[in-house]
C-alpha positions in Angstrom: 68.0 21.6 -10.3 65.8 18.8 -9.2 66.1 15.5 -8.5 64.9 12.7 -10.5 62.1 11.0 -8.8 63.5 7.8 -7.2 61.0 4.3 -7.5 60.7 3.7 -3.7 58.5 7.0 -3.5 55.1 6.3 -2.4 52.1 7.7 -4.1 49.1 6.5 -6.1 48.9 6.2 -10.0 46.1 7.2 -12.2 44.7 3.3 -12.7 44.4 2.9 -8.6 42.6 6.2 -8.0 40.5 5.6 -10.8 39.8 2.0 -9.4 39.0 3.4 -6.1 36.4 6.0 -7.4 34.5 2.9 -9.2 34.5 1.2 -6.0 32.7 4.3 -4.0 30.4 4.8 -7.4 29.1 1.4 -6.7 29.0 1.6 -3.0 26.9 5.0 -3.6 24.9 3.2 -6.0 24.2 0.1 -3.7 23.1 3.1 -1.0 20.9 5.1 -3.4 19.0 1.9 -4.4 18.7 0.7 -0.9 17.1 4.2 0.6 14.8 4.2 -2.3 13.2 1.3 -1.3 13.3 2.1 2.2 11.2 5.6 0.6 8.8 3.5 -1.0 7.9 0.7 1.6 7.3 3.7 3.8 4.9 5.5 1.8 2.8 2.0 1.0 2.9 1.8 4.7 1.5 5.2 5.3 -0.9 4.4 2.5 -1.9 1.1 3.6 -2.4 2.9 7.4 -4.5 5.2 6.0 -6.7 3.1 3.9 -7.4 1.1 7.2 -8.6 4.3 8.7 -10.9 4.8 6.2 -12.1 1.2 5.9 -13.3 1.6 9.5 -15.1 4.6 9.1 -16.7 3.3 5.9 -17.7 -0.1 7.7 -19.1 2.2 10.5 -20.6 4.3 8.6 -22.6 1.6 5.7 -22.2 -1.6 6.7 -25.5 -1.2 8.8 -27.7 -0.3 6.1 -26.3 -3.7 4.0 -29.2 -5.6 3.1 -29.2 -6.2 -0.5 -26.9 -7.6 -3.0 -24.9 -4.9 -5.0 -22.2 -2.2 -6.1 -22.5 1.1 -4.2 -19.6 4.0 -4.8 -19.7 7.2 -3.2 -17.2 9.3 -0.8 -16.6 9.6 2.2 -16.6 13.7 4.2 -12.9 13.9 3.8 -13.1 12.9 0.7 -12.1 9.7 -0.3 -13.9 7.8 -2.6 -15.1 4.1 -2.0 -17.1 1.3 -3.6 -18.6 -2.0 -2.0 -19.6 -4.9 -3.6 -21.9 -7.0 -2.0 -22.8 -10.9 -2.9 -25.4 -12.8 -0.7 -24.2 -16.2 0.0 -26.1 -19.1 -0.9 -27.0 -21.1 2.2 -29.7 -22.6 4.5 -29.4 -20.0 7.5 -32.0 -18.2 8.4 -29.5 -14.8 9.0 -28.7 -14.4 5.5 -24.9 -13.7 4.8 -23.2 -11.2 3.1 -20.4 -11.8 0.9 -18.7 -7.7 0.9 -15.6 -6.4 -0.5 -14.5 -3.0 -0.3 -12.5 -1.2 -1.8 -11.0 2.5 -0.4 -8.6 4.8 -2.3 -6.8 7.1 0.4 -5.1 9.2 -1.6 -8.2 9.9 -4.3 -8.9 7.8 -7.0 -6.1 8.6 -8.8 -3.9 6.5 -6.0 -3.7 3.3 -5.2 -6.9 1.6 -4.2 -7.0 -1.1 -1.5 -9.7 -4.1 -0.7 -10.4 -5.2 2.2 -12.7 -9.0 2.4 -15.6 -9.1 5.2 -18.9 -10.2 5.7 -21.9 -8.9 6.8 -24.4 -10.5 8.8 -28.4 -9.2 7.9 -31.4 -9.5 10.8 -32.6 -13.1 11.0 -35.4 -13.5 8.5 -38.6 -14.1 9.7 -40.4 -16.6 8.7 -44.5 -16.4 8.9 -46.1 -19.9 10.6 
């Protein structure tokens, strides 16, 4: 025959181990939510790195031949598609200034597009005596 359990036994009921899963749910949760974000900051930082990286080659590669006020849109050899928008500034200089934002998308146009603000600086105009 057994004994009848005496109340100075030690063990946990159903309401503390339930308790304590709830407490390690929300912990996971916190965790889940926190490397998530960690996830996402990374890949707009890899995006944001590459959209630099194309940026420079698009300012290498067309910022020399900006003379004229305008939208242009094309791609770039690895494929990335791009569009400038260029706005003379008004002003009594005689090297006319360009106003130029462009815009890359790194991952295709169906990603996230980023601008960048610059401006371009055209040959001095000459002016006949």
């Amino acid at each position: 025959m057994t004994a009848p359990a005496s109340e100075d036994q030690g063990g946990y009921i159903l309401v503390e181990t339930i308790v304590a899963f709830a407490i390690l749910a929300l912990a996971l949760g916190v965790s889940m939510q926190t490397i998530s974000q960690s996830a996402t900051t990374l890949v707009r930082a890899s995006d944001i790195q590459a959209a630099g990286l194309v940026y420079n080659e698009l300012a290498e590669r067309e910022f020399p031949d900006l003379r004229d006020e305008g939208e242009f849109t094309g791609e770039l050899d690895s494929g990335e598609p791009w569009k400038i928008v260029a706005r003379a500034l008004r002003d009594s200089h005689a090297r006319p200034l360009l106003s130029v934002s462009a815009t890359v998308w790194p991952r295709g146009a169906d990603g996230p597009g980023y601008s960048y603000q610059t401006f371009v600086s055209n040959p001095p105009v000459v002016v006949p005596p």
